[in-house]
N, C-alpha and C positions, 0 to 999 in steps of 0.2 A: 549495502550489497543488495543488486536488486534479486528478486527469487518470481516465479511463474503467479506466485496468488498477492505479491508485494514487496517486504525487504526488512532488513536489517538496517539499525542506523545508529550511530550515535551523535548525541544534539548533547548542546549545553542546557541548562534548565538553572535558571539563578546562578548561572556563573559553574557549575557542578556537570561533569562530562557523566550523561545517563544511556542506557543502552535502550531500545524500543523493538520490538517485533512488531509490524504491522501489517495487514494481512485482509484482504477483500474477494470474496469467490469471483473470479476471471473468466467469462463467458468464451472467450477465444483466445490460447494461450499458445496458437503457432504464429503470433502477432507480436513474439519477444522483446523484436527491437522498435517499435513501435511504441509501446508500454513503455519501454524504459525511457525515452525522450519524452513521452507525453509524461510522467514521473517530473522528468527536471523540470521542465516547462511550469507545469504546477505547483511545483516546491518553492521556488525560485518565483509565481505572480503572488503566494500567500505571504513570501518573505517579504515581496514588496509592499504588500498591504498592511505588515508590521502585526500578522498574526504570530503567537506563539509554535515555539519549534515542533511540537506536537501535533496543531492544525495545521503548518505545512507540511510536515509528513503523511496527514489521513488526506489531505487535500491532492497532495502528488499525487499517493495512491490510486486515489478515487480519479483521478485526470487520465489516470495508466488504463484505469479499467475501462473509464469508458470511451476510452479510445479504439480497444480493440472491437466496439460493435459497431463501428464505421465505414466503410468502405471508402480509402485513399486517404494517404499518409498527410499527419498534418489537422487531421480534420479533431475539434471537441468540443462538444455542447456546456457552458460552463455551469449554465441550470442544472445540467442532469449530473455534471462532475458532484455539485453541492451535495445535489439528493442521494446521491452514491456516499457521499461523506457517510449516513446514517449505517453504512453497511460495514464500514472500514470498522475492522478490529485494530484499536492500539494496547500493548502491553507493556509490559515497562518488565527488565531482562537484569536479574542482581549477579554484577560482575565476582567473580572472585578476587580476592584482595592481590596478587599478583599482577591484574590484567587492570587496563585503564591510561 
């Protein structure tokens, strides 16, 4: 679930379905739908690069973010996505034994 500063998600990790908040200050956050495609787009090139579920969730992120200081749709720097990585908070979210 994507949210204004990043999302919610759940990934496998060793075969085990885990829950993640992940989360990076968004310098322009009326660029919602923007974000959220430049998210998959980078989720989806780190999968292809067979990083773990983790670094393509901070990787999205970071792809979301630095998409909104762009001007026109489409556009992302994949150097400055990386360096944005450093800013991306990942947390890891303990489900309640009902949920999962």
């Amino acid at each position: 679930m994507t949210l204004p500063d990043g999302c919610f998600a759940q990934v496998l990790v060793d075969g085990q379905p885990c829950m993640r908040r992940v989360s990076v200050e968004v310098a322009r956050v009326d660029r919602q739908a923007r974000l959220r495609r430049a998210f998959l787009a980078g989720y989806i090139a780190a999968r292809y690069e067979g990083r773990s579920p983790d670094q393509c969730l901070r990787f999205g992120v970071a792809c979301g973010a630095e998409s909104t200081a762009r001007l026109g749709a489409g556009l992302i720097d994949p150097r400055e996505a990386r360096r944005l990585m450093g800013d991306v908070e990942l947390s890891a979210i303990e489900l309640p034994a009902e949920v999962g």
